[in-house]
N, CA and C atoms as an extended XYZ file, in Angstrom:
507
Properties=species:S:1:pos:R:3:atomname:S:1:resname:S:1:resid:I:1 pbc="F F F"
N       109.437      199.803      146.461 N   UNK     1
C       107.995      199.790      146.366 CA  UNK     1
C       107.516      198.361      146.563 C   UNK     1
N       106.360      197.813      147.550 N   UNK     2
C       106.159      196.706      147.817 CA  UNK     2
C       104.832      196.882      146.883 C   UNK     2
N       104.944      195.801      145.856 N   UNK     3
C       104.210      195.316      144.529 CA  UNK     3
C       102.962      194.517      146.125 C   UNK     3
N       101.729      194.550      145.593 N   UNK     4
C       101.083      193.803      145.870 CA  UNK     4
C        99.580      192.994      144.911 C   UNK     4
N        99.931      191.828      144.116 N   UNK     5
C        98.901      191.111      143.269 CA  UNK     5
C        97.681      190.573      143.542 C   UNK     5
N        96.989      190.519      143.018 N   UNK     6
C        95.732      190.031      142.916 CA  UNK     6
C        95.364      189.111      144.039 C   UNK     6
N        96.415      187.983      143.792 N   UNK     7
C        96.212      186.729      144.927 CA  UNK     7
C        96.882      186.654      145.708 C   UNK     7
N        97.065      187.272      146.650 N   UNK     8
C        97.375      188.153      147.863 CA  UNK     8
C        96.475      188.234      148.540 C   UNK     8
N        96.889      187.231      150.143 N   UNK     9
C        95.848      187.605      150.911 CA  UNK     9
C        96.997      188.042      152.314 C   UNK     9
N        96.704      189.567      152.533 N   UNK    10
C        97.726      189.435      153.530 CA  UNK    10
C        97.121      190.312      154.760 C   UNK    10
N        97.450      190.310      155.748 N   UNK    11
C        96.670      191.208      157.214 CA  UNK    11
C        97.865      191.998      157.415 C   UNK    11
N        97.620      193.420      157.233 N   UNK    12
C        99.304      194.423      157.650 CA  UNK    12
C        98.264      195.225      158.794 C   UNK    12
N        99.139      195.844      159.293 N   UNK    13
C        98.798      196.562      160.790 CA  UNK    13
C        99.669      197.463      161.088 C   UNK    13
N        99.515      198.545      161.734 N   UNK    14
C       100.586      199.799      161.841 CA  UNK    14
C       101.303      199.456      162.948 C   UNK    14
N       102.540      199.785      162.898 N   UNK    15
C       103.518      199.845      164.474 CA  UNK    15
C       104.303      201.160      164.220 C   UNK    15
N       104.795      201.625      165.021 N   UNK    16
C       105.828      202.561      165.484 CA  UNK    16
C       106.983      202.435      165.847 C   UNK    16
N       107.917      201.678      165.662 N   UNK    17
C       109.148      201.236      165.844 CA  UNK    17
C       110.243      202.104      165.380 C   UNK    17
N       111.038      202.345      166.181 N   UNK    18
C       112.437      202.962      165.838 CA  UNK    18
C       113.745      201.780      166.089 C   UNK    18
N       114.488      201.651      165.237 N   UNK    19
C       115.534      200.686      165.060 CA  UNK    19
C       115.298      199.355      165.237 C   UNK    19
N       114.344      199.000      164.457 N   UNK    20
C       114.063      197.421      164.707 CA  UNK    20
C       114.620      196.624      163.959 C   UNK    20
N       114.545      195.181      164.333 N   UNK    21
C       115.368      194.156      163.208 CA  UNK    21
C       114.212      193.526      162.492 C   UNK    21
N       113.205      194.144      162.131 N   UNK    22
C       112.338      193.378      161.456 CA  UNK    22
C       112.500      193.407      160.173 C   UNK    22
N       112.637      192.226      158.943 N   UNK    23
C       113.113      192.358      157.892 CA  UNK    23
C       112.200      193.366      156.821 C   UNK    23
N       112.863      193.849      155.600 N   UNK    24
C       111.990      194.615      154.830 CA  UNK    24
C       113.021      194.927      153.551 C   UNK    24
N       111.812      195.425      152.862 N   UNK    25
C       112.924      195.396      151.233 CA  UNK    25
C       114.123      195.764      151.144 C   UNK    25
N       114.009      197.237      151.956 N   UNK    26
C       115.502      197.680      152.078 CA  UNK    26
C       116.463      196.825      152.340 C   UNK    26
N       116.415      196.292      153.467 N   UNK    27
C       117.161      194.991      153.920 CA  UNK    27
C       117.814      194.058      153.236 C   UNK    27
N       116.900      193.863      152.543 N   UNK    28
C       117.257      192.596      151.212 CA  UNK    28
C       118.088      193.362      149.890 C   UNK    28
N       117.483      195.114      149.646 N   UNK    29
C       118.155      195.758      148.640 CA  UNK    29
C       116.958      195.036      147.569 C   UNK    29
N       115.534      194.721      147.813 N   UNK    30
C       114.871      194.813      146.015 CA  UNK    30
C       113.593      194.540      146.789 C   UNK    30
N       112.862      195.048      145.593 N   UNK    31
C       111.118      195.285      145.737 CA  UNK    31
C       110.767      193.398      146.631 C   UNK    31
N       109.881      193.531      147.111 N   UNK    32
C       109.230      192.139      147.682 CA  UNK    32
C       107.805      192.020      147.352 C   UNK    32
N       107.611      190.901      145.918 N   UNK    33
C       106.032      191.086      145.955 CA  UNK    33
C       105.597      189.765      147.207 C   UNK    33
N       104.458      189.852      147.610 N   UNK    34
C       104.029      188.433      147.977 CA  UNK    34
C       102.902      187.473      147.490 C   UNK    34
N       102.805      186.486      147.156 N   UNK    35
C       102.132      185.724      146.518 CA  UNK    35
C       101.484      184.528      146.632 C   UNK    35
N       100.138      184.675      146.535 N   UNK    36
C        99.388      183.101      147.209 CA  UNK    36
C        98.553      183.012      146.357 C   UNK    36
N        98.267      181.598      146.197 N   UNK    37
C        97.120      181.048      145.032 CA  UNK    37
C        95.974      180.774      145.592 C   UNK    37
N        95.037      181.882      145.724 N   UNK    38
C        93.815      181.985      146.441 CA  UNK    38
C        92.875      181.209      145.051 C   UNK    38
N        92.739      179.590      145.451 N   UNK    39
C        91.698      179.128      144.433 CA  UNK    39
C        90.208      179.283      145.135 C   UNK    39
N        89.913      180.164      146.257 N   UNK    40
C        88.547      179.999      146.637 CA  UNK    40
C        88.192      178.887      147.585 C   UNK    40
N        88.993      178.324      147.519 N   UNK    41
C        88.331      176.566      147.913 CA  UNK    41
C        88.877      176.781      149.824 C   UNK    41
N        88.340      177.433      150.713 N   UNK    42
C        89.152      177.303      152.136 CA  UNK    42
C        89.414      176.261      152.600 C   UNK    42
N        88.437      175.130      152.662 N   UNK    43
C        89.086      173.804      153.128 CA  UNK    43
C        90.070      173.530      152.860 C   UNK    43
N        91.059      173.764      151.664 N   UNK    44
C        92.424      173.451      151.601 CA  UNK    44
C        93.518      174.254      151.295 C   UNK    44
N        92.999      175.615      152.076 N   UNK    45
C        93.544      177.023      151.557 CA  UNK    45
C        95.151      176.297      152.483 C   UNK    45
N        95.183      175.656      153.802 N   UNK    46
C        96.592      176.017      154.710 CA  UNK    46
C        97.416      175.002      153.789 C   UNK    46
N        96.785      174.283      153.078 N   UNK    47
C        97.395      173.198      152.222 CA  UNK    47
C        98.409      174.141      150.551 C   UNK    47
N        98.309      175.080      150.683 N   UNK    48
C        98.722      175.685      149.548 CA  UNK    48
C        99.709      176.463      150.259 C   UNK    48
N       101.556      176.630      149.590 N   UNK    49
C       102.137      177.700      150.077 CA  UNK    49
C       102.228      179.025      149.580 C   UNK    49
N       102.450      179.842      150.772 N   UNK    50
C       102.577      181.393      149.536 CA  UNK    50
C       104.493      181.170      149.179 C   UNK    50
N       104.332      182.331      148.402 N   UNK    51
C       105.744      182.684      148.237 CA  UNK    51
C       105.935      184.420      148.580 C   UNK    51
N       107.268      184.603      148.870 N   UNK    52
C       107.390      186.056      148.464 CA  UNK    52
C       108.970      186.139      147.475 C   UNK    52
N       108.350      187.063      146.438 N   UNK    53
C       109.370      186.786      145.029 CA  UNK    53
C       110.034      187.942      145.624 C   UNK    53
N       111.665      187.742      145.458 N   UNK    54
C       112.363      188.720      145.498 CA  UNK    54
C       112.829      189.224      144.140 C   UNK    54
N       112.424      190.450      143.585 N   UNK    55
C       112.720      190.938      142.758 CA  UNK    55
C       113.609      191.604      142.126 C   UNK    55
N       115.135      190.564      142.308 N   UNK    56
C       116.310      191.476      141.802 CA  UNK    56
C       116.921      189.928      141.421 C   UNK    56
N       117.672      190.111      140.396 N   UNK    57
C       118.402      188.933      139.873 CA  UNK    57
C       119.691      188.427      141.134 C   UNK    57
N       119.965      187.403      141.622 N   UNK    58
C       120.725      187.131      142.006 CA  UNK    58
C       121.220      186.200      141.514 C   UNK    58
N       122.707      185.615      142.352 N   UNK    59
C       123.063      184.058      141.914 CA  UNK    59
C       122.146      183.345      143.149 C   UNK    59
N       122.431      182.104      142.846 N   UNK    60
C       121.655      180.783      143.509 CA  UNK    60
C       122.537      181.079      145.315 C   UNK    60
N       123.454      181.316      146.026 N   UNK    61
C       123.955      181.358      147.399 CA  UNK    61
C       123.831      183.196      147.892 C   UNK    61
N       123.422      184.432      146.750 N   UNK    62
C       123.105      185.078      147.068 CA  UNK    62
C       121.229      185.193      147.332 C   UNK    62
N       120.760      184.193      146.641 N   UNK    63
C       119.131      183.833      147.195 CA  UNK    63
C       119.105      183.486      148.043 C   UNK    63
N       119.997      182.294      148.403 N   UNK    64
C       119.561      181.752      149.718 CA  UNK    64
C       120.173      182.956      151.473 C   UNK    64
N       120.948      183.730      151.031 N   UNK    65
C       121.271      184.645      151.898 CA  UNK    65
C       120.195      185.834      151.998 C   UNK    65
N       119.879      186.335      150.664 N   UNK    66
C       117.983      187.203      150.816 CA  UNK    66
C       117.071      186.664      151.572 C   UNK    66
N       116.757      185.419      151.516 N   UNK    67
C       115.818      185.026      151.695 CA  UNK    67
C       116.072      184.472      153.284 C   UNK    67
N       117.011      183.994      153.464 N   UNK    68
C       117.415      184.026      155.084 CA  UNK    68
C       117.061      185.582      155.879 C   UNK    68
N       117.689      186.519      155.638 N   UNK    69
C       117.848      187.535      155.636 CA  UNK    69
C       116.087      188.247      155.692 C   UNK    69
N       114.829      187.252      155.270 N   UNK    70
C       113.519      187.436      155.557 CA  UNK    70
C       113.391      186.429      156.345 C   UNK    70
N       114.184      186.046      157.103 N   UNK    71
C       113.896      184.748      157.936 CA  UNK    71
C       113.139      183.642      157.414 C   UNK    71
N       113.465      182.960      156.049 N   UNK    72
C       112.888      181.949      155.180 CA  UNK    72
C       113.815      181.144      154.477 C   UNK    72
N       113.440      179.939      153.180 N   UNK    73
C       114.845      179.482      152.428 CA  UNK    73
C       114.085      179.858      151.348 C   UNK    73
N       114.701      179.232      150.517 N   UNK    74
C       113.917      179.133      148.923 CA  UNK    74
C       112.718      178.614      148.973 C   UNK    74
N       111.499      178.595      147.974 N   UNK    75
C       110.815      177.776      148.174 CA  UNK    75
C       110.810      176.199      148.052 C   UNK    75
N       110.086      175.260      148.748 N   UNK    76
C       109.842      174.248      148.041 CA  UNK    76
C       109.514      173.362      146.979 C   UNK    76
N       109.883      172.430      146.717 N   UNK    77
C       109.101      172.404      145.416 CA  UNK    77
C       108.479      170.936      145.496 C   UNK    77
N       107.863      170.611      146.375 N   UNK    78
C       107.242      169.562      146.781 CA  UNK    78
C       105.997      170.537      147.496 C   UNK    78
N       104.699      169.124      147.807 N   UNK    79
C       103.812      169.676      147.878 CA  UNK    79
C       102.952      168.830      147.900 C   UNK    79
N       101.569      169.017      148.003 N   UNK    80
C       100.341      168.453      147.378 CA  UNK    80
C        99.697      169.858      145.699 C   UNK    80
N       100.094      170.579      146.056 N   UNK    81
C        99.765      171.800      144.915 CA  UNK    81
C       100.807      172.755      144.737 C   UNK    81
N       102.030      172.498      145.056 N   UNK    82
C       102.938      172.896      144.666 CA  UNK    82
C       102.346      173.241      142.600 C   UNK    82
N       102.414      172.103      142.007 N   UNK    83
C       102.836      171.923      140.461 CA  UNK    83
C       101.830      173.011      140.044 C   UNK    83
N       100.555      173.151      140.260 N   UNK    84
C        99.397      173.892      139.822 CA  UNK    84
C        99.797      175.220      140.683 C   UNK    84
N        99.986      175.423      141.520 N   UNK    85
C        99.726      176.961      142.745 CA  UNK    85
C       101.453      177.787      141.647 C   UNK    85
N       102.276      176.842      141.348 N   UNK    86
C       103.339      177.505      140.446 CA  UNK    86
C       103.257      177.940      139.489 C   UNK    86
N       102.508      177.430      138.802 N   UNK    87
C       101.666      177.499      137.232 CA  UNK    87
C       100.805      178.956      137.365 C   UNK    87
N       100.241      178.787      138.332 N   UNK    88
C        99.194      179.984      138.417 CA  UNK    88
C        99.862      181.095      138.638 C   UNK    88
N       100.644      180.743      139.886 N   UNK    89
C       101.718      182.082      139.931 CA  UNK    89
C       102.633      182.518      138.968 C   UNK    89
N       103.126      181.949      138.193 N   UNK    90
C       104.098      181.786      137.354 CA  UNK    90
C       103.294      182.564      136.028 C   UNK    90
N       102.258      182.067      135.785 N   UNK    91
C       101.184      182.751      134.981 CA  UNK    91
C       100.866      184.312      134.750 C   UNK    91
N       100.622      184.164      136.147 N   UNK    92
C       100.411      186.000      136.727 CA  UNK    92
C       101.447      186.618      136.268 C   UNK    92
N       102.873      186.136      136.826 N   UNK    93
C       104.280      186.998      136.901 CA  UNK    93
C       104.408      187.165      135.388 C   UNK    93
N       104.015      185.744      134.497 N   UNK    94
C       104.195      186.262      133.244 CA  UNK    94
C       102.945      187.289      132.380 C   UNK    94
N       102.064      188.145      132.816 N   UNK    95
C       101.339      189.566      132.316 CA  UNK    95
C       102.284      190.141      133.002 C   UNK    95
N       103.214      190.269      133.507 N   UNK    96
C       103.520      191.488      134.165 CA  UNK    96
C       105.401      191.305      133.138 C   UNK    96
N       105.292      190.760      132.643 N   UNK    97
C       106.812      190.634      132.376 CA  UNK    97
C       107.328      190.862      130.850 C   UNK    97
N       108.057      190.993      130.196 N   UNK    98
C       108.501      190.446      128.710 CA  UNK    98
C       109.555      189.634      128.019 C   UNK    98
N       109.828      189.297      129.689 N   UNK    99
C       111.006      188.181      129.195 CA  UNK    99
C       110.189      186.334      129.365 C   UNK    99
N       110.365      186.364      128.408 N   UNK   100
C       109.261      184.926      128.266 CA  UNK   100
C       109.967      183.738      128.795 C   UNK   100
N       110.968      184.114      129.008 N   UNK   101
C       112.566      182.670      129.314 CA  UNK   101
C       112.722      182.848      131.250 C   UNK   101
N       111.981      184.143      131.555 N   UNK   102
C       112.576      184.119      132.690 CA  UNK   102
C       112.227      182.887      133.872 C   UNK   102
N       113.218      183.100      134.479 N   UNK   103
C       113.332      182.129      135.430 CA  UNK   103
C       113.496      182.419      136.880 C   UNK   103
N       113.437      181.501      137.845 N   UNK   104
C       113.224      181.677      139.254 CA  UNK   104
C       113.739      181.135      139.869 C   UNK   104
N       114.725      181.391      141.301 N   UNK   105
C       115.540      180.551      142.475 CA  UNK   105
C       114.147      179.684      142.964 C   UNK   105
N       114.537      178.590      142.917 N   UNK   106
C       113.467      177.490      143.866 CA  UNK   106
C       114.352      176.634      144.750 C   UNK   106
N       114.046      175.854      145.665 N   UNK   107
C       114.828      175.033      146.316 CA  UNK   107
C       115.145      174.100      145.659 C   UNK   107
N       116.556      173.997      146.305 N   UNK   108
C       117.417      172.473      145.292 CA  UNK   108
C       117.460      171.249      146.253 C   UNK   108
N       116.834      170.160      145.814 N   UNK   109
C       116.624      168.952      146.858 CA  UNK   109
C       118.013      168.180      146.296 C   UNK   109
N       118.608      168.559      145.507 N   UNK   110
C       119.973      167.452      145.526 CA  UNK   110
C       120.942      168.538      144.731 C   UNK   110
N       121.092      169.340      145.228 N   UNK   111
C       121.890      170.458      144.148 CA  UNK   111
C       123.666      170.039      144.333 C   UNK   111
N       123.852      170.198      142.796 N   UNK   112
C       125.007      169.402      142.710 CA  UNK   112
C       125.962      170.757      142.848 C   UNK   112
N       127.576      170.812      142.899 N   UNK   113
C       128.426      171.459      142.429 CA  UNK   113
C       128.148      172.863      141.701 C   UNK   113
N       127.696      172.226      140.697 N   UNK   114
C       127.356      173.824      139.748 CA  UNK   114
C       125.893      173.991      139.081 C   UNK   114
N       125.257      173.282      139.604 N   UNK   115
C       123.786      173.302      139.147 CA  UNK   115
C       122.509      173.459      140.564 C   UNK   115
N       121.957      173.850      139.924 N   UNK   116
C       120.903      174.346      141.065 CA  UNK   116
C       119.334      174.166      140.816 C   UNK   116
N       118.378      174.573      141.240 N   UNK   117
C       116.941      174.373      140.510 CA  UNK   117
C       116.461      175.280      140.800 C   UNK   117
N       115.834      175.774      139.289 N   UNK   118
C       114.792      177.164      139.053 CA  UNK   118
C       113.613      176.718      138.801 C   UNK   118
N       112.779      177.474      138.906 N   UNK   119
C       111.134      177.195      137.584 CA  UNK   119
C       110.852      178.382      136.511 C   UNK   119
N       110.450      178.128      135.647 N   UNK   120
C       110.444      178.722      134.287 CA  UNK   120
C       109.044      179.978      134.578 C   UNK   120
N       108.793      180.251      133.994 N   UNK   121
C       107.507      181.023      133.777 CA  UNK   121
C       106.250      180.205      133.067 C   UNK   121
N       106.787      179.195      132.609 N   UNK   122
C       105.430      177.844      132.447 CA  UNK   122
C       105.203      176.997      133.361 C   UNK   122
N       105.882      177.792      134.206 N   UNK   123
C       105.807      176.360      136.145 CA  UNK   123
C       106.653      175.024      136.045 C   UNK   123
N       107.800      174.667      134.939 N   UNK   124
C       108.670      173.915      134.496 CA  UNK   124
C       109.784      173.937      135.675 C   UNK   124
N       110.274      173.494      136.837 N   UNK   125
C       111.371      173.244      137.572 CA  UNK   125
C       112.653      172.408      136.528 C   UNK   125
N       113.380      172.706      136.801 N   UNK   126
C       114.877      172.920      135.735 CA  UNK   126
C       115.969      172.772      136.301 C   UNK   126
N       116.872      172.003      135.786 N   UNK   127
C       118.418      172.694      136.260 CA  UNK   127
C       118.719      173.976      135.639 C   UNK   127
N       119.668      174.614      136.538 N   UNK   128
C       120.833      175.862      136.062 CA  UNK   128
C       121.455      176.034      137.091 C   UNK   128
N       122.876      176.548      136.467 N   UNK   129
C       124.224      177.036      136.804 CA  UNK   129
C       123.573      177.437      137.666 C   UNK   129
N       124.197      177.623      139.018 N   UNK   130
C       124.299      177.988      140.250 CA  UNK   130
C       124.277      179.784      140.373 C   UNK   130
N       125.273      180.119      139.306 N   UNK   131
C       125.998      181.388      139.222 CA  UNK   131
C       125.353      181.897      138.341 C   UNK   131
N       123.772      181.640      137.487 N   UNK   132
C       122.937      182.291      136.798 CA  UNK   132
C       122.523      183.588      137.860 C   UNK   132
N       122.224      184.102      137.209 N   UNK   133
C       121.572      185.119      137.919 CA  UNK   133
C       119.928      185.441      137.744 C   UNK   133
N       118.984      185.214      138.486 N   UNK   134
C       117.579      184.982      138.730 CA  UNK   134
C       117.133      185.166      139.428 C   UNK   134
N       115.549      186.061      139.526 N   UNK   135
C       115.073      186.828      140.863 CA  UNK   135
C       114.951      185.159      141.472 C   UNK   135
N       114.309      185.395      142.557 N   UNK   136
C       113.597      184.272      143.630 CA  UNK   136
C       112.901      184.247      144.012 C   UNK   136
N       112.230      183.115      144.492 N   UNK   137
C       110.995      182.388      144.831 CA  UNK   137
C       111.267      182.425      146.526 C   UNK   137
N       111.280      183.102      147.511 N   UNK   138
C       111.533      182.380      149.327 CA  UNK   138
C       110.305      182.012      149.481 C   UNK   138
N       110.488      181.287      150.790 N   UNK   139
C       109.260      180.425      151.151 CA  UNK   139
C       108.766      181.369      151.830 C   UNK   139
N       107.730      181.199      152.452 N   UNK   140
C       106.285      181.963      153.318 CA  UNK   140
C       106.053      180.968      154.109 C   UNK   140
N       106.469      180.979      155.407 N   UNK   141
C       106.171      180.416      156.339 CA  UNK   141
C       105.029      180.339      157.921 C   UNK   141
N       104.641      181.818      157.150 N   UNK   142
C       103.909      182.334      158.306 CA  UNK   142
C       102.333      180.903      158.339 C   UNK   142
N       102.039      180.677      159.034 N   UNK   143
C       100.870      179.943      159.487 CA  UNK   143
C        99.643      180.409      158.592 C   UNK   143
N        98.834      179.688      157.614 N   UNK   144
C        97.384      180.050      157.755 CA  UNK   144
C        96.833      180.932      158.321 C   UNK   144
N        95.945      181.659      158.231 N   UNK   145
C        94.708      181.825      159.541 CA  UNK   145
C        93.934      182.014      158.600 C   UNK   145
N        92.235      181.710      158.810 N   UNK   146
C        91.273      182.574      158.129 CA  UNK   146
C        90.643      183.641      158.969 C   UNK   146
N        90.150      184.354      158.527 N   UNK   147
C        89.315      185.569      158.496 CA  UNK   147
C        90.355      186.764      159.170 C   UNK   147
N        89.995      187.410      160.150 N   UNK   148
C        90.928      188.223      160.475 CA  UNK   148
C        91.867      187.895      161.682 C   UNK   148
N        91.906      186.665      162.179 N   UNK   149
C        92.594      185.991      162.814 CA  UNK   149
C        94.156      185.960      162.042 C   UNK   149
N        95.138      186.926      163.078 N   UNK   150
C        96.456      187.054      162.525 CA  UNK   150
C        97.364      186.513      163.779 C   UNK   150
N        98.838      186.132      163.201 N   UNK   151
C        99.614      185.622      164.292 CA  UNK   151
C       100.881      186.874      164.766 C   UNK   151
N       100.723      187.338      165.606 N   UNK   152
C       101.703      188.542      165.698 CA  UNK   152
C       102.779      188.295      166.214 C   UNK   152
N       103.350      186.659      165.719 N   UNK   153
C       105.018      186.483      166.122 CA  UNK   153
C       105.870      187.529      165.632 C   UNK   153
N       106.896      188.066      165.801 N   UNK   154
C       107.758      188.801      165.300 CA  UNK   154
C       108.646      188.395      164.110 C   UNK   154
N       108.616      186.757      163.933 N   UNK   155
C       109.673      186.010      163.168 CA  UNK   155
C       108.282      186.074      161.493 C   UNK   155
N       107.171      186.447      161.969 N   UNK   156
C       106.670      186.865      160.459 CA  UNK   156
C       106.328      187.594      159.908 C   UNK   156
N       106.651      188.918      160.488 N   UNK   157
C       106.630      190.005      160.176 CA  UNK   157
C       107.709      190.925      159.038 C   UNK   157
N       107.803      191.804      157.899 N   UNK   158
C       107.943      192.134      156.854 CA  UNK   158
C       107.770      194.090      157.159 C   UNK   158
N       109.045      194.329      157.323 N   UNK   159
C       108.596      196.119      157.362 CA  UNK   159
C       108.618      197.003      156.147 C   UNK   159
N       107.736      197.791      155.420 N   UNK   160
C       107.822      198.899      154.530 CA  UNK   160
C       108.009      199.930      154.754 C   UNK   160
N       108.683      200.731      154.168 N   UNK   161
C       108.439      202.494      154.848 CA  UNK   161
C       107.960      202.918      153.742 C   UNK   161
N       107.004      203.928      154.120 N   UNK   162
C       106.850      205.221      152.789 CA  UNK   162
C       107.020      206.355      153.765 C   UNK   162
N       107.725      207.517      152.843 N   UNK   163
C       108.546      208.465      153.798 CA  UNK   163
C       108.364      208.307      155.276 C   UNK   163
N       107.685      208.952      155.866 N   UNK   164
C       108.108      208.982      157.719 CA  UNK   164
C       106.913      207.450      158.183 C   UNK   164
N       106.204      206.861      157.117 N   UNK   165
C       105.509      205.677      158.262 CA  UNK   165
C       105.832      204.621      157.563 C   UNK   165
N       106.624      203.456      158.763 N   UNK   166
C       106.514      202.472      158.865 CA  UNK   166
C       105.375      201.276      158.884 C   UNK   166
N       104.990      200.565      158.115 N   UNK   167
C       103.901      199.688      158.343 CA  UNK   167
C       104.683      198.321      158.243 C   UNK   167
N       104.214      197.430      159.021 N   UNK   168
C       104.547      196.148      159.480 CA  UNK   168
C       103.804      195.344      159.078 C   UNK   168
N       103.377      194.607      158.490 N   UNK   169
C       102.555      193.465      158.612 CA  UNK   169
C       103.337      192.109      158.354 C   UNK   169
């Protein structure tokens, strides 16, 4: 089931495809929400990244293979609004949750041996064991656009099925 939240701004469109390689939950094996910190403000909306959380615990080299596998890495954790757009998201995920400790695959800018970097559910980036097991954060790479201006590369596209229809966006 593809979860879709509040701050979510996304353009989907129907296709008809039989045997395509376009990525989708199945693919990955767990729900895919996607997630953007719509503060209102457009002048610096392309300046903010989305994420899409993969929603199944993995270790830290089985994230980075999901999230390849959506044609993406982990997220970043640099930014100009990285620290706040995490917080907010992180915020959200926590009404929806009851584990107050949980934690998240983020990208590791110097990941050692057996340690790796998560963020908390207070938007806190952290070490942990590599071999924890923790949904993930992949990056969202698709381009900006405003209004209904969409980019119909194939490399950002995301497939769902519900019984016999496929939707793409």
């Amino acid at each position: 089931m593809l979860k879709l939240p509040l701050t979510l701004v996304v353009s989907l469109f129907l296709a008809f495809r039989e045997g395509s390689a376009i990525p989708s939950a199945s693919s990955v094996g767990a729900d895919l929400t996607l997630l953007f910190q719509n503060d209102l403000y457009w002048p610096s909306a392309a300046e903010h990244n989305g994420t899409i959380l993969i929603n199944k615990p993995l270790t830290n080299s089985e994230a980075l293979a999901s999230c390849a596998q959506l044609n993406e890495g982990l997220l970043p954790t640099h930014g100009p609004h990285f620290a706040s757009d995490i917080k907010s998201l992180t915020s959200f995920l926590a009404l929806k949750t009851t584990a107050p400790l949980q934690k998240f695959w983020v990208a590791s800018e110097a990941k050692t041996a057996h340690q790796c970097t998560a963020v908390s559910l207070l938007g806190g980036v952290q070490s942990v064991s590599c071999e924890s097991r923790l949904p993930a954060f992949c990056s969202q790479s698709a381009p900006y656009t405003r209004n209904v201006a969409t980019d119909p590369s194939t490399q950002f596209h995301v497939q769902v099925q519900s019984k016999n229809l496929k939707i793409i966006g």
